[in-house]
C-alpha positions, -999 to +999 in steps of 0.1 A: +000+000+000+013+038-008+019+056+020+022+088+004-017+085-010-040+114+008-075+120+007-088+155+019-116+142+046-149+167+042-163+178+072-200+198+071-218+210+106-248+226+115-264+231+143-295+250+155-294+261+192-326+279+192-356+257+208-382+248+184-407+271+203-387+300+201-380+298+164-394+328+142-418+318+120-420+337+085-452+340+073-447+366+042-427+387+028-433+418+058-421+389+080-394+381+059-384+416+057-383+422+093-357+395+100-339+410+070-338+444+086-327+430+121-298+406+104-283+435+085-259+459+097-267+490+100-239+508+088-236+489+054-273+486+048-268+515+022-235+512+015-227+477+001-249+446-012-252+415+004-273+383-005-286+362+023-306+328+023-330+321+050-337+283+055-369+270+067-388+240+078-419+226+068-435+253+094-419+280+077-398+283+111-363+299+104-332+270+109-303+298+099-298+324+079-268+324+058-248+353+038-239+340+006-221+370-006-211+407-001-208+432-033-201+466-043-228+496-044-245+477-071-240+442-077-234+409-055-231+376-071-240+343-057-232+304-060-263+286-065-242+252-051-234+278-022-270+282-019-284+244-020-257+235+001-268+253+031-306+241+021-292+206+025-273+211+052-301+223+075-324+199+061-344+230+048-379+222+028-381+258+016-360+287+015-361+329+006-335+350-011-328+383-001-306+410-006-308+451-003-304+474-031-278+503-017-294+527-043-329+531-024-347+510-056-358+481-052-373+470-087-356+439-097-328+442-123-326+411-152-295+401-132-318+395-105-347+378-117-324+353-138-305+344-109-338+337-090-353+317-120-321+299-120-323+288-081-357+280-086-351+256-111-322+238-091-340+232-060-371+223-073-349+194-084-340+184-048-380+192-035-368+225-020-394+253-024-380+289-032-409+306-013-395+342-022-369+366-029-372+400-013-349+429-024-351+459+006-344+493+015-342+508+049-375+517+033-389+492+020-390+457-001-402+441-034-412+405-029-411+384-059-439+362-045-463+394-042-455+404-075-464+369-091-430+360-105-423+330-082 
């Protein structure tokens, strides 16, 4: 046998420390926007965009929220692997996307609503729902759910 053979060994973890009766529960988009508001900081909400993944349960409680990236004034990108992997990771049924727009606007740009097509598509695949994806403001939000694109 070669000694010198190595294999890299993979090592994944999650765990949820919140009880199950104290876990939010998002129930639309306003809720969704809440916990948005209350993960961001502050004093990048307008300066610099970040996408974020919540992952829920099959009681639309929230397992973890993840940051999957952190931009420039105008654009973030995102790994839609990055994404699943956290889905499957918490054992997730469904899942929203969200990230702020630094300009104030929050109308979706093609950028976004082909990326969210795009996730849709790959976890319908492993039976994960994509219940949303809100863009917000210190303002306000667009939800794609509301508007009848998801």
């Amino acid at each position: 046998m070669n000694t010198d053979f190595k294999v890299a060994e993979v090592s994944l973890s999650y765990r949820n420390t919140v009880p199950y009766d104290k876990r939010i529960k998002v129930r639309d988009a306003k809720d969704a926007y809440k916990v948005m508001l209350k993960m961001h900081d502050d004093d990048t909400l307008d300066y610099t965009e970040t996408f974020r993944v919540l992952y829920l349960n099959q009681n639309n409680q929230v397992l973890g929220c993840r940051i999957i990236s952190e931009g420039g004034l105008a654009s973030t990108c995102c790994d839609v692997r990055t994404i699943l992997q956290g889905a499957l990771l918490t054992n997730a049924v469904a899942m929203i996307l969200a990230h702020n727009h630094p300009s104030g606007n929050v109308t979706p740009s093609l950028s976004d609503i082909k990326m969210t097509t795009q996730i849709s598509k790959a976890a319908k695949l492993l039976d994960i729902s994509l219940l949303d994806h809100i863009i917000y403001t210190r303002e306000n939000c667009y939800s794609f759910a509301d508007d009848g694109q998801i």
